[in-house]
C-alpha positions in Angstrom: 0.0 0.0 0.0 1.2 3.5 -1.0 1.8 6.1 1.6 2.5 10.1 0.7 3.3 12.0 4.2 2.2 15.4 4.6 3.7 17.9 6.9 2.0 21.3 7.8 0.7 20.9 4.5 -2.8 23.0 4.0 -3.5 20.0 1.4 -3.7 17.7 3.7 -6.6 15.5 4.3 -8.0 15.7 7.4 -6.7 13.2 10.0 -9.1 9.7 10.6 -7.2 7.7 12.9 -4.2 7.9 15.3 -2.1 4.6 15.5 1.0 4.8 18.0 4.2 3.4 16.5 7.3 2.8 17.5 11.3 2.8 15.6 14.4 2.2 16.5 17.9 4.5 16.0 19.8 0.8 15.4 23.7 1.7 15.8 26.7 -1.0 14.9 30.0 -1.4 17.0 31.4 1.0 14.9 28.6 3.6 15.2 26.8 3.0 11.6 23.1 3.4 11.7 20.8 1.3 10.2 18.1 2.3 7.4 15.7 0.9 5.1 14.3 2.1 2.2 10.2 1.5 2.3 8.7 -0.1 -0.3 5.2 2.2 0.3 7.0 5.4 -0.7 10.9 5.1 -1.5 12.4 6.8 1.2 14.5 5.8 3.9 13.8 5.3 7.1 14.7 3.8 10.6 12.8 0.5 11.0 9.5 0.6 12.9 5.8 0.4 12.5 2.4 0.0 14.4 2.3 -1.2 17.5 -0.1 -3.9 18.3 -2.5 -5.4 20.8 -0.9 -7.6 23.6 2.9 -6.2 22.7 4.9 -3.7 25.7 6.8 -1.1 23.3 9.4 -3.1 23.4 8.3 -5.9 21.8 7.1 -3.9 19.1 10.5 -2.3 18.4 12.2 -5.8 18.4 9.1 -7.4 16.2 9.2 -4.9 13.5 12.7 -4.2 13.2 13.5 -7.9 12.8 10.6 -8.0 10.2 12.0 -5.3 8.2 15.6 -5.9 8.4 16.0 -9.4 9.8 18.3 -8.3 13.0 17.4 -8.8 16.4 17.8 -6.2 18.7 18.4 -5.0 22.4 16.1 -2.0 22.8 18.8 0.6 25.3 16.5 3.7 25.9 14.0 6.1 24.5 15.2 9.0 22.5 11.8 11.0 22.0 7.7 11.1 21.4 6.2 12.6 18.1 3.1 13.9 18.0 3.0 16.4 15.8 -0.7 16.8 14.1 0.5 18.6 11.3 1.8 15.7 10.4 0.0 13.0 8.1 0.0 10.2 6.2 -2.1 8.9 3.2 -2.6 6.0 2.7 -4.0 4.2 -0.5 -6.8 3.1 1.2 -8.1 6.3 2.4 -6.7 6.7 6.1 -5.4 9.6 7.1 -3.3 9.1 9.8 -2.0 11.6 12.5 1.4 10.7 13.6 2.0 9.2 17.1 5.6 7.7 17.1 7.8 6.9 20.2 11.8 6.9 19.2 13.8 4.2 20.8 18.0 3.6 20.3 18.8 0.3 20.0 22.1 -2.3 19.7 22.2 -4.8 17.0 22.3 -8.9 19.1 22.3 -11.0 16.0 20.3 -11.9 12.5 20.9 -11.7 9.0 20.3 -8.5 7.2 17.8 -8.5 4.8 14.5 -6.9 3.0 10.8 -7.7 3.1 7.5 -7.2 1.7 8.1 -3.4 3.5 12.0 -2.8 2.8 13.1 -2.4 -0.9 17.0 -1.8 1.0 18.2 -2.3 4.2 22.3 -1.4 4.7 24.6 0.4 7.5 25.1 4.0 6.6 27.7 5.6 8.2 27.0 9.1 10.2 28.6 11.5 7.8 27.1 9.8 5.0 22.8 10.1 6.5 22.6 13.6 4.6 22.5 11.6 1.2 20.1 9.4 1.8 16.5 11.2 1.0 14.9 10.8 4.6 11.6 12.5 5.5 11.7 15.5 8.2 10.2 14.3 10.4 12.1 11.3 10.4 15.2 13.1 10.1 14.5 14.8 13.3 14.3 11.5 14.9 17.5 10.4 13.8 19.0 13.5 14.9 17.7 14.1 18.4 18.5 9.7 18.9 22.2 10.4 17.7 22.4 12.9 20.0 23.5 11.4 23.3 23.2 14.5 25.5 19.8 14.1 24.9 18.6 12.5 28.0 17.0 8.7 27.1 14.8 6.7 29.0 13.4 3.3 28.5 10.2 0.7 30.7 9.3 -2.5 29.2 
């Protein structure tokens, strides 16, 4: 299903639903971040995705990271909350979803990389390389404030 993200965007269709989600700021020994490149819209991303019924956070973060990328992972802390209503995303089916996404860093503890039916690309992209990879804002913002470790973290469940 296609997605198009809107961000303070006065075309923007009117938000439907809310659906909390979580990703994960996934960092190597040697301090490479992990993306993927979504196969709803093309860009890259940190994994992540919708968290569901009878999952703690936590198990969301390690479910859908290891769905999208095929690592398992160690979630460390919490690196921020988006909620920002000017922020939505169409989907081809009609919703219009208001974004609600929590921001955890996490360590790589073993898997095989790989893609799936929601990752077109999934590598290790060093830091001084994340500025040409064609990430959205908002999702930039969440790389930034997770690399930045004077940025208080916290983490339950």
């Amino acid at each position: 299903m296609g997605r198009t993200d809107f961000l303070h965007d006065p075309a923007a269709p009117p938000a439907n639903s809310v659906y909390p989600g979580a990703v994960a700021l996934v960092q190597n020994d040697a301090g490479d971040v992990l993306l993927i490149q979504r196969s709803d819209n093309g860009r890259w991303a940190l994994p992540g995705g919708g968290h569901d019924l009878g999952e703690s956070i936590g198990d969301t973060v390690r479910r859908e990271v290891r769905e999208e990328t095929g690592l398992e992972v160690e979630v460390t802390d919490l690196s921020g909350v988006y909620t920002d209503p000017g922020h939505i995303m169409l989907y081809d089916d009609g919703e219009a979803r208001q974004q609600f996404s929590l921001c955890f860093r996490a360590r790589p503890v073993g898997g095989e990389l790989r893609t799936s039916s929601e990752t077109v690309q999934v590598r290790w992209v060093p830091v001084a390389d994340l500025q040409n990879y064609d990430v959205h804002p908002t999702m930039r913002l969440r790389i930034d404030h997770a690399l930045d470790r004077s940025r208080p973290g916290t983490y339950i469940g």
